[in-house]
Structures are given as structure tokens and as C-alpha cells.
N, C-alpha and C positions, 0 to 999 in steps of 0.2 A: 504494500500500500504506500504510497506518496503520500508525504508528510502533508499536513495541511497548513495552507498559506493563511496569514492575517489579512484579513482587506484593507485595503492603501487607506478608502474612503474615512475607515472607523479608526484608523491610527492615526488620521489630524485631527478626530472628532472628540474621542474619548480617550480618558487614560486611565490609571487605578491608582486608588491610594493607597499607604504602606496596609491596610487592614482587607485590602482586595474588593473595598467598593468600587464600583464606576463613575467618574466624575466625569460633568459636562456640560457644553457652554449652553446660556440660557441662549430659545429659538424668540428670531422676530426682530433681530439687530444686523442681517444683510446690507439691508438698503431702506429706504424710504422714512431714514430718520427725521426728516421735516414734518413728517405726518403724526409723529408721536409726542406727547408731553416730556418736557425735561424730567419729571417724573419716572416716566416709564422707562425710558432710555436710561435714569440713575439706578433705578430698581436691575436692572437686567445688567448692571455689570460686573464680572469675575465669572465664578463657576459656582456649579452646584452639585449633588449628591444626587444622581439618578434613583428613581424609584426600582424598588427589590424587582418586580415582577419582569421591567422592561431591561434590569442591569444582569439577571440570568440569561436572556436571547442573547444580548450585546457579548456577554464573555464567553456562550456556548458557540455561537454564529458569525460573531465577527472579530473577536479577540482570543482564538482558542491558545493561543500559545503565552500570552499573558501572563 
């Protein structure tokens, strides 16, 4: 069996912290930050602590080597 690859995608998206959770950047700060409240734009910025349910696909499906 050929080892399995990491997806390129999910290695600039996500990382893990030293305890094996998945951290990652808040979604809705691409583009169109004219349209948002300074607000919203201050709220959304650094990283966050993925939810358990979505951070098992992420390390089973796109991070197995992790």
C-alpha cells in the first residue's frame, strides 16, 4: 500500500496544537472587508479551536500523518 499523502489544501489551512487539537483561521475575512463592521473584522482575528466533531474528519481525511 502507498503511504498516504497530506492534502496541500488542509496544510495552509489547519494545524495542531501541542495536545492534538485542530486549530483554525476564523471563515468570512477573504475579501469584501468594506462590507463588514470594524467589529466583525476585530472579532475574527487570530485562530480558533475547531469543533471535536469537524477536527476528527480534518485529522482522519486531510491531516493523517499529523
Amino acid at each position: 500500500m502507498p503511504k498516504i499523502k497530506t492534502k496541500s489544501g488542509a496544510k495552509k489551512r489547519f494545524s495542531l496544537t501541542g495536545s492534538g487539537k485542530v486549530r483554525r483561521n476564523y471563515a468570512g475575512k477573504r475579501h469584501g472587508m468594506i462590507k463588514r463592521t470594524p467589529k466583525q473584522i476585530r472579532k475574527k482575528r487570530g485562530t480558533v479551536v475547531a469543533f471535536d466533531g469537524d477536527a476528527k474528519k480534518i485529522k482522519k481525511f486531510y491531516l493523517p500523518n499529523a
